[in-house]
N, C-alpha and C positions, 0 to 999 in steps of 0.2 A: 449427301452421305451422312449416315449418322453416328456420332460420335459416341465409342462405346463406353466412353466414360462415363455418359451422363443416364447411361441405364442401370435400372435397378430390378433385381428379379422379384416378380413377387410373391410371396410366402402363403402358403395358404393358413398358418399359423400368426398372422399378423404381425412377426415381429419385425422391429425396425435396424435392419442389419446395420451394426457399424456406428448407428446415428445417423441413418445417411436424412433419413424423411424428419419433416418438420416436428419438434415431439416439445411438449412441454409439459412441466415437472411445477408443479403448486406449492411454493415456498414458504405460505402466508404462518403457519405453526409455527414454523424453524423464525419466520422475521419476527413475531413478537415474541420468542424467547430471549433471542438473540438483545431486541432494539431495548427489553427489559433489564439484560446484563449491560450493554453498552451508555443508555441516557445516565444513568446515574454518577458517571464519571464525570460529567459536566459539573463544571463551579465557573465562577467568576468573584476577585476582588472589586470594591468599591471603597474607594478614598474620601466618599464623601460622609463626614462626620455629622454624629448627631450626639442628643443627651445622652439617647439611651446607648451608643454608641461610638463612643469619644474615637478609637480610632480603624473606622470605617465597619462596613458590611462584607459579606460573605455569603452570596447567593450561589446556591446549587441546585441539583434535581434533583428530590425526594422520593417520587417513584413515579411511573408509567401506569396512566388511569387504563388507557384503551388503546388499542392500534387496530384500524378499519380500514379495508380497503381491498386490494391484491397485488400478490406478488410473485411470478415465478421466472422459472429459468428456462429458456429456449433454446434447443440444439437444433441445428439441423449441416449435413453436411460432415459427420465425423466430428467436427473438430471447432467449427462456429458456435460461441456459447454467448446467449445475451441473456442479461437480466431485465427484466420489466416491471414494475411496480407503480404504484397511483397510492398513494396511503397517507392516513388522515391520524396523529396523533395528537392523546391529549396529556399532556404530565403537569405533575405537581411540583411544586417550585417551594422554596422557602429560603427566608435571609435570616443570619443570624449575626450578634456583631461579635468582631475579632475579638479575641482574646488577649486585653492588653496588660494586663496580669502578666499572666505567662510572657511576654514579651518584656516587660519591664522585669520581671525575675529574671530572666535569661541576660537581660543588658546587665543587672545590676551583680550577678552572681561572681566576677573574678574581683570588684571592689568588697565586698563583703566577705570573701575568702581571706583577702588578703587583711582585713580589719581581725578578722578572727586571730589569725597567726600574731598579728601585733600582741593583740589581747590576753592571748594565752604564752607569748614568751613574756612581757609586764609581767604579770601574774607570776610568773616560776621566780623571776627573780626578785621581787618580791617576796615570795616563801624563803628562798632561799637566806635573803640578810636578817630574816626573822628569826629563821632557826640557827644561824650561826651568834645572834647576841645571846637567846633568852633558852641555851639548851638547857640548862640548868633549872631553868626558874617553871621551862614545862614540865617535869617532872614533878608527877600530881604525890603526895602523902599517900601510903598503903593503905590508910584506911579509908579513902577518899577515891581510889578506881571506881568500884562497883558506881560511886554519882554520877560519874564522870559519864560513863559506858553508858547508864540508865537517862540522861539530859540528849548524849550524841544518838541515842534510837528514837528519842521522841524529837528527835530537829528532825534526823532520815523522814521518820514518818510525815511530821508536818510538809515537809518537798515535794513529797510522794504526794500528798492529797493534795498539794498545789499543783503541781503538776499536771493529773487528772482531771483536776476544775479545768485548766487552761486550756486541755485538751478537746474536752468539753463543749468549751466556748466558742474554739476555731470551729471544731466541727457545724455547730448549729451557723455558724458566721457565713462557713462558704454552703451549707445549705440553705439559707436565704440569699444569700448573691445568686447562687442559681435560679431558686423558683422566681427573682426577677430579670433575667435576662428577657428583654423584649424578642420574637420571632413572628417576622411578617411572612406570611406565606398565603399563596395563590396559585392559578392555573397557566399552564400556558398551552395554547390550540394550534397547530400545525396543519396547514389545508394545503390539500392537495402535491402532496410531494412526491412528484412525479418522474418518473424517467425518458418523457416526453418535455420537458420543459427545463429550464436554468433554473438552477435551485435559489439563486438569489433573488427571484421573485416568488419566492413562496411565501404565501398569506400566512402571519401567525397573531393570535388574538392573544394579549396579556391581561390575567386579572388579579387583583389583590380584595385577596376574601379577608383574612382576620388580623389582627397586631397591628403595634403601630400607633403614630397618630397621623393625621393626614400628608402635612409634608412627608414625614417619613416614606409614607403607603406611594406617593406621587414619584416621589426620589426613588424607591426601589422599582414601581412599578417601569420608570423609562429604565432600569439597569437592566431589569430581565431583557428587553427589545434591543435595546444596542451591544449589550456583552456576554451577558447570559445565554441569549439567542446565535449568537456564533460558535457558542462551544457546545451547544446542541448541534449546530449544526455539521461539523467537526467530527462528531461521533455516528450519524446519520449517513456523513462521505464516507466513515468506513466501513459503516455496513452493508454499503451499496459495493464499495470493494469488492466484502466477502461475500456478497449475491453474486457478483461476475464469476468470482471465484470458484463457486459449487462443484 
């Protein structure tokens, strides 16, 4: 007897009522827009200190060179939806080291508040026992203002162009701490990432193209493969997600 469920009328129009017939949908566009938005959220910390990097590195993903392969979604049956894909990525990596500056400002910032406040209440009281002995003896001769006035704009001014210089200084100061910040960056190869296989056997090649000196290059190159490499990987499960998802 045959079961009228598992019949399908068929169309002379071809179309696939319902979803019920095998049908697949080519998703390879949508996954390299997508895998371009998602990789670059990937970083990882590294503790291991160097010169150029007193306290540690900070390796992330820079951008997505290429994504090769295919990927699509498969219905069949209404309502059964699998994802499929086999895809070969290649991305760009770079270390940079943390910013211990900014973390030392940050720690030091409520003791140096608080030195201020000291500083500036000394100070008043100070002004203050000054102006209560010599209120008299400030009080410059009438003919003797206009000096007075004419010595307190050229101190103003002298501040003011010290000031400026100072400004200056720092400027040029943190633009040379910049242009030497050391930044090692490299490749990293993603084979065969398949929805056929455990992701945790997936081939990836790491390389360190420029920066650096060699320990350095050796030190970050194992960081990308054991930490860098999980939080790739991380971002890769969720877009295998939203492939199921479609």
């Amino acid at each position: 007897m045959v079961n009228l469920r598992w019949l399908v009328e068929s169309r002379d129009d071809g179309r696939n009522v319902n979803g019920w017939h095998w049908s697949e949908v080519n998703k390879m566009e949508w996954t390299k827009q997508r895998l371009a938005e998602l990789l670059p959220a990937a970083e990882a910390c590294s503790a291991a200190a160097s010169e150029a990097a007193p306290s540690g590195w900070v390796a992330r993903v820079k951008r997505v060179k290429s994504v090769t392969g295919e990927a699509m979604l498969t219905t069949r049956k209404g309502n059964k939806r699998f994802g499929f894909y086999d895809l070969n990525v290649s991305l760009e990596w770079e270390a940079t080291p943390v910013p211990a500056a900014a973390t030392a400002a940050a720690a030091d910032a409520p003791a140096a508040a608080a030195a201020a406040a000291a500083e500036a209440l000394a100070g008043a009281s100070l002004e203050c026992a000054a102006g209560e002995g010599t209120e008299e003896a400030a009080q410059p001769a009438s003919g003797g203002s206009g000096s007075a006035e004419a010595a307190e704009g050229a101190t103003d001014g002298e501040a003011a162009a010290a000031a400026g210089g100072q400004a200056d200084a720092d400027g040029k100061q943190e633009q040379a701490a910049a242009a030497a910040v050391v930044v090692v960056s490299g490749t990293m190869d993603v084979k065969e990432f398949g929805s056929g296989g455990d992701h945790d056997d997936v081939e990836i090649t790491v390389v360190v193209s420029t920066g650096g000196n060699a320990a350095e290059q050796a030190a970050l190159k194992r960081h990308a493969e054991v930490a860098l490499w999980p939080a790739v990987l991380l971002q890769l499960e969720q877009y295998v997600r939203e492939l199921n998802a479609c």
